[in-house]
C-alpha positions as CSV (number, residue, x, y, z in Angstrom):
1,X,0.0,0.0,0.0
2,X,1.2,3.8,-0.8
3,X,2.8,2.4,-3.7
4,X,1.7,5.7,-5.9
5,X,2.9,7.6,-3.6
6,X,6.4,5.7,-3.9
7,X,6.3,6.1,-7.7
8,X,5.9,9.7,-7.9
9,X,7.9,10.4,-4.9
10,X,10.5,8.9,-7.1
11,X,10.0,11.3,-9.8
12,X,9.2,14.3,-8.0
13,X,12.3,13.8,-6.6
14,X,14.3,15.0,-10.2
15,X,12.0,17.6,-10.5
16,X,11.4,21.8,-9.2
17,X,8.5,20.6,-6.4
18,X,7.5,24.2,-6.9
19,X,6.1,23.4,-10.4
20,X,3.7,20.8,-9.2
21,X,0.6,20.4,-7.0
22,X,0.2,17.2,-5.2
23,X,-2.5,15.9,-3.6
24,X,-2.7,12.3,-1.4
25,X,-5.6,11.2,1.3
26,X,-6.0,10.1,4.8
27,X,-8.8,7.8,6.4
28,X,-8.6,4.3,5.3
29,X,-5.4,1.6,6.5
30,X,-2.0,1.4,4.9
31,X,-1.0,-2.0,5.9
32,X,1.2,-0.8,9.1
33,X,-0.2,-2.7,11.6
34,X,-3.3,-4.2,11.9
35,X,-5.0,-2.3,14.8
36,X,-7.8,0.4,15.8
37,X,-5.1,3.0,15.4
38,X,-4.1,2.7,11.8
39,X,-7.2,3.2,10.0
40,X,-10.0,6.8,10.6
41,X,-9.6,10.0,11.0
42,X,-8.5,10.5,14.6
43,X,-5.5,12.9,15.7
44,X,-3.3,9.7,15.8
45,X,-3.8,8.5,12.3
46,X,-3.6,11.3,10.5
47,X,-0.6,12.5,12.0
48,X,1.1,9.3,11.1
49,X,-0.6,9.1,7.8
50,X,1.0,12.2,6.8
51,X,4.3,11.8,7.9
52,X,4.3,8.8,5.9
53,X,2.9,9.9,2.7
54,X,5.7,12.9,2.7
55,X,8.6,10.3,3.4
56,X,6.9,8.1,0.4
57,X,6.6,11.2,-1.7
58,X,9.7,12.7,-1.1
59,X,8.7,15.8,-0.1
60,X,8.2,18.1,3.1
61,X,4.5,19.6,2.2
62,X,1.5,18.5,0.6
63,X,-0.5,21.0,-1.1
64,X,-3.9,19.2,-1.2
65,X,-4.6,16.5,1.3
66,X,-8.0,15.4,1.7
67,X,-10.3,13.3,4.1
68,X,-10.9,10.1,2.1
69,X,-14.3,9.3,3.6
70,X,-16.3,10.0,6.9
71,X,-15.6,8.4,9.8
72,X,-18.4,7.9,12.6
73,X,-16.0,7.1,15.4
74,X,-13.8,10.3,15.4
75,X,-15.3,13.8,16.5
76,X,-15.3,16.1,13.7
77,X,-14.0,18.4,15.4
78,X,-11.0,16.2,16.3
79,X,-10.3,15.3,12.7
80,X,-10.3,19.5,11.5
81,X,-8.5,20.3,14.3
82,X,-6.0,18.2,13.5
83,X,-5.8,19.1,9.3
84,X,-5.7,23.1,10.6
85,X,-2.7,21.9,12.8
86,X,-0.9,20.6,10.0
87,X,-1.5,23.7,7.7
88,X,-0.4,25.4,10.5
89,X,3.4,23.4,11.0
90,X,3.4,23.2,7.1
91,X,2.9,19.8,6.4
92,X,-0.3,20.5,4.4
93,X,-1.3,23.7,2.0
94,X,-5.0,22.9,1.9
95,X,-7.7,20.8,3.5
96,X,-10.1,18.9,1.1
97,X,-12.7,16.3,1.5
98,X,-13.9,13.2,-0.6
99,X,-16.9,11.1,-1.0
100,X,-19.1,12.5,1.9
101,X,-22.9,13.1,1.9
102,X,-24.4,16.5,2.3
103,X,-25.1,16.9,5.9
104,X,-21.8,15.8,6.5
105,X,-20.2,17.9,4.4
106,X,-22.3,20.7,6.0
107,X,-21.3,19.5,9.6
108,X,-17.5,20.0,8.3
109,X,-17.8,23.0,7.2
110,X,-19.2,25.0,9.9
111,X,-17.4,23.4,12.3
112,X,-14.9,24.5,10.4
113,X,-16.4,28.1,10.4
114,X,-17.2,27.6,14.3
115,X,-13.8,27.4,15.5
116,X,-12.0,29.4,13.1
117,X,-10.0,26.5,11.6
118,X,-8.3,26.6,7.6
119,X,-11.2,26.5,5.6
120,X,-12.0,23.4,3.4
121,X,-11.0,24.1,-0.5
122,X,-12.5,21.0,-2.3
123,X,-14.8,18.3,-2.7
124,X,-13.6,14.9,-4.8
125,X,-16.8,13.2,-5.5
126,X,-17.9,10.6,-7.8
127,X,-19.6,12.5,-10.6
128,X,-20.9,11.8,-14.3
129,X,-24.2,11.4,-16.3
130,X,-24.7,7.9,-14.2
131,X,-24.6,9.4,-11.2
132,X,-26.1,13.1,-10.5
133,X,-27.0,11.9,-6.4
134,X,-24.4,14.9,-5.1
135,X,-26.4,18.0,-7.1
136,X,-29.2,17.6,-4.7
137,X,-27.0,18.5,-1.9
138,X,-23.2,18.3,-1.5
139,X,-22.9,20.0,-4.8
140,X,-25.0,23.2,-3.1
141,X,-23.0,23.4,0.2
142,X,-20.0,23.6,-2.4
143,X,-21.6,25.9,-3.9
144,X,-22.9,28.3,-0.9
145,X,-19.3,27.7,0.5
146,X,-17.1,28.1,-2.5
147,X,-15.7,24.4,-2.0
148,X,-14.1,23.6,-5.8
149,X,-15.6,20.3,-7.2
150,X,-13.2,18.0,-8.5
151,X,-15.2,14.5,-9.7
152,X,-14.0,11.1,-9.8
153,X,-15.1,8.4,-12.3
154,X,-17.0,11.1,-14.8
155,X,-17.0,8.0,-17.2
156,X,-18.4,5.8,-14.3
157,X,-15.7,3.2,-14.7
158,X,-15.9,2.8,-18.2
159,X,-19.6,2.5,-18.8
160,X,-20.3,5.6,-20.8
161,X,-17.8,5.1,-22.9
162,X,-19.6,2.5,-24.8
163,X,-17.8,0.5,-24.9
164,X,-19.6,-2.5,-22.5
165,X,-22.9,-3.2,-24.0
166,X,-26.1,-3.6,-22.4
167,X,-26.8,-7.3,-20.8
168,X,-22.9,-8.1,-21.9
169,X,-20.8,-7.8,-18.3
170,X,-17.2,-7.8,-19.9
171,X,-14.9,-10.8,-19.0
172,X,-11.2,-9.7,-19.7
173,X,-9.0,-5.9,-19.6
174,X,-9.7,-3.2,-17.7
175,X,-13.3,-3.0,-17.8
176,X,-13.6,-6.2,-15.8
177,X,-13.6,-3.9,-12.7
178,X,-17.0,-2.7,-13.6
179,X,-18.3,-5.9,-13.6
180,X,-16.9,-7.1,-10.3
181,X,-19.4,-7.5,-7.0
182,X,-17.0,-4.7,-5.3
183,X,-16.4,-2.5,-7.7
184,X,-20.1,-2.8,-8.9
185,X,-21.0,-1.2,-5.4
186,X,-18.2,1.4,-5.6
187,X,-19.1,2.8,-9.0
188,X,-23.3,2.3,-8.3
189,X,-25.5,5.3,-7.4
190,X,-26.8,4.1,-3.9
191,X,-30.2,3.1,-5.5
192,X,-29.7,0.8,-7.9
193,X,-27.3,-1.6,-9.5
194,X,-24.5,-0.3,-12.3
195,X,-25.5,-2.6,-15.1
196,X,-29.4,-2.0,-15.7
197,X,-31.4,-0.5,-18.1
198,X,-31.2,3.1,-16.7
199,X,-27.5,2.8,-17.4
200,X,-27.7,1.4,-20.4
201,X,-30.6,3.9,-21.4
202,X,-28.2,7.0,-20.7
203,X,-25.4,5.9,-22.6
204,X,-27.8,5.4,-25.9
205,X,-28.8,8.6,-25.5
206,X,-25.3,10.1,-25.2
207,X,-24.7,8.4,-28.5
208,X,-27.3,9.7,-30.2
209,X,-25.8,13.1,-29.3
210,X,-22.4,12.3,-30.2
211,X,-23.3,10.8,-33.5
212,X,-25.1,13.9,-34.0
213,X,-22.1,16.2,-33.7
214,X,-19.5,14.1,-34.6
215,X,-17.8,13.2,-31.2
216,X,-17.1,9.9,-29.3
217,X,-18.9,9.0,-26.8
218,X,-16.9,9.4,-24.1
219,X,-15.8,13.4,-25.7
220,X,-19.8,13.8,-24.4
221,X,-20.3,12.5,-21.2
């Protein structure tokens, strides 16, 4: 685990650091040790977490490091408290979040605003035609908050490309993943399965559209 981290620590290494922006996460567990310690959002984790990712990255700040999911056993409090100390000692530039529901993005944020702390910068959140879930409300506090978006999977793992057909799971390369139990949950709105007809239906409209105007697919969605 943190092997990306290794590979472009290696690289960044031979390059001006000032010319890049690098961002890396904290939350889930790198393999240290198996124990309550290693894995959340508490003072103790991400402290380690970060001292680790800049030995792997070869490097003494971060400019973007981001919560990788919530956590329901560490205070939020705790967790920002923690980031706006990091900022603060220069470890970290910015504090951004990733894959979080509204209400808790809203809960960050003002406490956040509350106590004063480094204010939150950016949202990474799955995003695409397949999956619209975080306009009704994550998207707003961004917006209200001036949070910067930055989605992950806009192609939902390959499925509006079209390039997996409808009924067909692919069996071989790299759009096995899609088909996969886990990854099926991963890149699934919470309501309903990735490979159905609502899927399906999307990406035949998008290639109406791209027929239409002469692009690929996946240059529309």
């Amino acid at each position: 685990l943190g092997n990306s981290e290794t590979f472009v620590g290696r690289w960044l290494e031979k390059q001006p650091r000032d010319k890049f922006v690098i961002a890396t996460k904290c939350r889930m567990d790198m393999g240290v040790e198996q124990n309550v310690n290693n894995v959340g959002l508490s003072r103790r984790h991400i402290t380690e977490s970060i001292d680790r990712s800049l030995q792997r990255l070869h490097t003494d700040f971060v400019d973007l490091y981001q919560i990788h999911a919530w956590d329901d056993g560490t205070t939020v409090e705790e967790t920002l408290r923690t980031l706006d100390d990091l900022v603060r000692v220069g470890k970290i530039r910015y504090v951004g979040l990733s894959n979080v529901t509204g209400w808790q993005m809203q809960k960050l944020v003002d406490t956040s605003e509350k106590y004063g702390l480094n204010s939150i910068v950016s949202l990474q959140q799955q995003y695409s035609l397949a999956n619209r879930d975080s306009e009704l409300e994550a998207f707003q506090v961004c917006k209200a908050s001036g949070i910067a978006v930055l989605p992950w999977s806009p192609l939902k793992g390959g499925l509006l490309t079209g390039k997996v057909k409808r009924g067909v799971k692919p069996t071989e390369g790299r759009l096995r993943s899609v088909a996969d139990d886990i990854a099926a949950v991963n890149q699934a709105s919470p309501h309903w399965s990735t490979f159905n007809d609502k899927t399906f239906d999307i990406v035949d409209t998008v290639e109406v559209i791209a027929k239409k105007h002469g692009r690929s697919i996946a240059q529309v969605a």
